[in-house]
N, C-alpha and C positions, 0 to 999 in steps of 0.2 A: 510408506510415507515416513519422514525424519520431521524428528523437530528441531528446527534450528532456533531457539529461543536461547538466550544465553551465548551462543556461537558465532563467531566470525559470520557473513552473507558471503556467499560464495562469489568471488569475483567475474565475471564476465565481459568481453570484447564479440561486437555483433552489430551487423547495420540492424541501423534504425533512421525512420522518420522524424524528424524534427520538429519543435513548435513552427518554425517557421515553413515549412513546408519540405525544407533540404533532405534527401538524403546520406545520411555520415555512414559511411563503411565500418569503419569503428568506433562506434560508441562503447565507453567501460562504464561501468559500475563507479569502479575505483576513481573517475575522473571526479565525483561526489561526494568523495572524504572532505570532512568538515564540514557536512550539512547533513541533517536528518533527512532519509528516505521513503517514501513510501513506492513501493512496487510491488506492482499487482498485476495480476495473470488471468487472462478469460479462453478461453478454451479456442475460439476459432472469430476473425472476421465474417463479416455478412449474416451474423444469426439472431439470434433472438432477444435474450437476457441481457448477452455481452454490449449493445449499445447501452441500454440505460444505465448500465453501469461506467461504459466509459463517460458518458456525460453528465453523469452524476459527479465523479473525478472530476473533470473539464470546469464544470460549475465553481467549484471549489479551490482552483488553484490558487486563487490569489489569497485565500486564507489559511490554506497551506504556508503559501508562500511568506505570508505573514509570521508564520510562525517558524520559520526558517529553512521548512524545510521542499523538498524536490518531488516530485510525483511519478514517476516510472513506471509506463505500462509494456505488459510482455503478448504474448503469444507468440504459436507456431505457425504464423503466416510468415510472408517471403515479406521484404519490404515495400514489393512492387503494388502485391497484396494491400497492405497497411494505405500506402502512399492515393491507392485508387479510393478506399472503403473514406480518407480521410476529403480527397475529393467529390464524395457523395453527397448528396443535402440530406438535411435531416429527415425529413418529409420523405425520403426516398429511402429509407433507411439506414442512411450512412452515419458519420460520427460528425460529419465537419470538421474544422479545421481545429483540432482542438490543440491546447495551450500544452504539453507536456511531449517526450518523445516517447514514440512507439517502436521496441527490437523485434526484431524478427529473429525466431527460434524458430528453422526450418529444422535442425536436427536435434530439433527438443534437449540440445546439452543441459541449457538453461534452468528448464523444466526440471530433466533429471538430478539437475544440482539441488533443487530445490524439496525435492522428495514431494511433487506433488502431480505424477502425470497419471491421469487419466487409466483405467483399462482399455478406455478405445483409444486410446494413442492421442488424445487431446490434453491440453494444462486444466487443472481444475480451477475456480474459483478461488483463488487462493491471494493475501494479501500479508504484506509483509511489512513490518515499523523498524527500520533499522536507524541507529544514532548515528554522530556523527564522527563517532571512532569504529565505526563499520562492525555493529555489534545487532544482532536480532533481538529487540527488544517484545514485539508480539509479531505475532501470527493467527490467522484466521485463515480455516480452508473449508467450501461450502462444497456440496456435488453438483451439477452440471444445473439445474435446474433450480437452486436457491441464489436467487442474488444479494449484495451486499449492501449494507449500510455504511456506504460513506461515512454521516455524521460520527458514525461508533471511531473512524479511523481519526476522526479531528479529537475525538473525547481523548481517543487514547495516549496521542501526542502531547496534548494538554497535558495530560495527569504523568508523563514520562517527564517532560519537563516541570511541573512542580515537585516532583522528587527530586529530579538532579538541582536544582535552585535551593530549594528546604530541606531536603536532607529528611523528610519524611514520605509516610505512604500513602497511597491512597483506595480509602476505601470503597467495597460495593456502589455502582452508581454516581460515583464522586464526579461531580463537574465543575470545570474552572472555575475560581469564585468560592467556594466551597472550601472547608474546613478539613486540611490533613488531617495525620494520626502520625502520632510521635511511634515509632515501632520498639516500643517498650510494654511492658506488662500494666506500667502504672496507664502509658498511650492509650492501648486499646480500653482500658477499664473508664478512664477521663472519657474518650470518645463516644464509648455505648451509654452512659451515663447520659449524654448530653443527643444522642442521634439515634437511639435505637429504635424508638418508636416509626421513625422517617424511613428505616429502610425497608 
């Protein structure tokens, strides 16, 4: 596995499913420059974890979206795959018609771009905060059986963007609202002074 924090997102071209239902033969990555990204990878349609996570995502788009940025989910299903699980009711296991597109990584390039496939040949858990000059800002990668915290991905955008705005950092637990730290020696010493006890 690689980290790509600090690095380029590796670009990609790959059908995918649509918010709106369509299938696009070529969806890119690249076609999302100038918007923050989030894209995220569950191992397989039709199973277990992977719904509640994707409608966890789903829930949330439009606060995503609020904050400017795009949601992008992957695996290694075929489209045709993605297109049926997305026509499924939820009740029956499926995702429903959810709000963001779904690629299809049949030949896990994706995956392997990404340094996070599986030993049994599935994407892991794995979620990614890219800006909007196509840069990995975080990363989270869980094993097959630990699902994710959305909310941590909206915290994390938040706090990406109150750096790039203020030109400061932010600290353990930091939530919107909430008090940077200038990243200076005098910053953090002002800071604990005034927060230590809270963290």
């Amino acid at each position: 596995m690689s980290v790509l924090v600090a690095r380029p997102a590796p670009d990609f071209t790959a059908p995918a499913v649509m918010p709106n239902g369509v299938m696009e033969e070529k969806f890119s990555l690249s076609q999302l420059r100038g918007k923050y990204v989030v894209l995220f990878f569950w191992p397989l349609d039709f199973t277990f974890v992977c719904p509640t996570e994707i409608i966890a995502h789903d829930k949330r788009v439009a606060q995503f979206k609020e904050r400017g940025a795009e949601v992008v989910g992957v695996s290694i299903d075929s489209q045709f795959t993605h297109f049926a699980w997305r026509n499924t009711a939820v009740d029956d296991g499926g995702i429903g018609p959810v709000g963001f597109p779904i690629v299809a990584d049949v030949r896990h390039d994706i995956t392997r771009a990404y340094g996070i496939e599986h030993p049994d040949g599935v994407a892991m858990r794995a979620s990614f905060l890219i800006d909007k000059e196509g840069i990995v800002q975080h990363q989270v990668v869980n094993n097959l059986s630990l699902g994710r915290n959305v909310d941590e991905m909206l915290r994390m955008l938040d706090a990406l963007q109150f750096a790039e705005e203020y030109g400061e950092v932010c600290p353990a637990g930091w939530q919107k609202g909430e008090a940077g730290m200038k990243p200076t020696t005098e910053g953090v010493s002002d800071y604990l002074k005034k927060h230590a006890d809270d963290l």
